[in-house]
N, C-alpha and C positions, 0 to 999 in steps of 0.2 A: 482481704488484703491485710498484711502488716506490716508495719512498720516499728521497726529497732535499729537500736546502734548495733554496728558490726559486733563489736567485743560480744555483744548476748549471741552469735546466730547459734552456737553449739546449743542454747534451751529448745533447739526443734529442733533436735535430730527425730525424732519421731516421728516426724513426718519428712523429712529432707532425708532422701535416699541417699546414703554414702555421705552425710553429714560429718564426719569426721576425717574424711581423706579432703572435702572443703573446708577443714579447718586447717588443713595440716597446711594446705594449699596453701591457705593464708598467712599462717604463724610464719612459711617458709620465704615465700616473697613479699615484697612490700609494692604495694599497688601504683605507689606515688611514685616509682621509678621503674617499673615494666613498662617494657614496650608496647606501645598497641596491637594485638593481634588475638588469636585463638591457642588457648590453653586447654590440655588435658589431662585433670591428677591423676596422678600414677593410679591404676587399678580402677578406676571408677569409669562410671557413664558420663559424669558431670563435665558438660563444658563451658568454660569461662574466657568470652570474650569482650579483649581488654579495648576500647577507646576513646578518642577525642570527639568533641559533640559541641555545638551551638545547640540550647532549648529553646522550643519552638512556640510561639501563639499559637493558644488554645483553639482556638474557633477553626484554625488552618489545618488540624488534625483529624484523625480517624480513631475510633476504636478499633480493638485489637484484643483478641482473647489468643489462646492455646488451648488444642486437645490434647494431646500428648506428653505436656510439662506443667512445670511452673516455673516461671521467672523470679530468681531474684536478682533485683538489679540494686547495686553496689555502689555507693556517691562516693567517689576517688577525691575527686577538684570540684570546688564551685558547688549548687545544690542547684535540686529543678521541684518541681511541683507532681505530683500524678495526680490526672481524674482517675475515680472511682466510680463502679454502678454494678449494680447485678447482672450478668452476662444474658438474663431471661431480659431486659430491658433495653436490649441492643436486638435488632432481626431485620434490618435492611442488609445483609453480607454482599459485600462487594471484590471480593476474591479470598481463595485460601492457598497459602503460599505453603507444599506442604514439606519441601525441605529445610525452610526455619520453622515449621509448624506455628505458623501467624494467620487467623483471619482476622479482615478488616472491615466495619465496618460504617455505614452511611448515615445513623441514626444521628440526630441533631441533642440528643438527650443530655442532660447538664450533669447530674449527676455530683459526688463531691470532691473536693481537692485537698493534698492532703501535702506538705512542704518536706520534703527529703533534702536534708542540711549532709554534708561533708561530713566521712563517718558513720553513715548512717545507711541501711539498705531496704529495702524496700521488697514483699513477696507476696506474689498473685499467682494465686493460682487458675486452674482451666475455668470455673467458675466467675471469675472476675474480670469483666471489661474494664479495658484501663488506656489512660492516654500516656505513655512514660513523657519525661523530657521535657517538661513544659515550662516554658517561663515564668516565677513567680512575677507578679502582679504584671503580666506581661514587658517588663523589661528583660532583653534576650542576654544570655550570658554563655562563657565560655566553659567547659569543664570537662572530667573524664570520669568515665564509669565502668563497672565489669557490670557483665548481663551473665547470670548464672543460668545454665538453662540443665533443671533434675525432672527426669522424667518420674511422671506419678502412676503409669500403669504397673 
């Protein structure tokens, strides 16, 4: 998983497929006044969907990997927290959803958290279970996010 300010994501293009038609994406709209919905830059695979969110208690969630992407997810408004863990440390699966390409899992594992402030965006790859959207110190808060979703095959 990592974490950076939006301004840096052009430093991985190397591993971000079409990294530069997501920059253009961005340099062209400003997130803080798009509408919520589903985006797709011109020429690319990369879709970018834009919305509103209450972050959720922790304990009330599931893990969540990807096989076929990686998420980066985008802090528009407001900030949330992700857990983090090794994807080998999650193996109760309890569905795999596979036209968002999301499974979820049951494991109870704590793993670590890591505070995604406004500005700032957030990238997991298939290898990484993660809890998006979650409450810092469990006070619930209101905010809007894009969820970048680049495929890594």
């Amino acid at each position: 998983m990592i974490v950076d300010k939006v301004e840096n994501i052009a430093r991985y293009a190397l591993m971000i497929r079409d990294c530069d038609k997501l920059v253009a994406f961005l340099e062209k709209n400003d997130l803080t006044a798009l509408a919520p919905g589903r985006y797709v830059p011109e020429e690319s695979d990369i879709t970018v969907s834009l919305f509103e969110y209450e972050t959720k208690i922790g304990d009330k969630t599931r893990w969540e990997t990807h096989h076929e992407h990686m998420d980066i997810h985008f802090v528009v408004k407001g900030c949330e927290e992700v857990a983090w863990i090794p994807a080998q440390h999650v193996t109760e699966s309890t569905e795999y959803v596979a036209e968002r390409d999301v499974e979820f899992f049951a494991d109870d594992a704590q793993g670590s958290r890591v505070l995604v402030e406004e500005g700032y965006f957030c990238l997991v790859m298939p290898e990484d279970a993660h809890k998006p959207a979650l409450a810092p110190q469990d006070a619930i808060r209101h905010g809007k996010k894009a969820v970048v979703k680049v495929a890594v095959n």
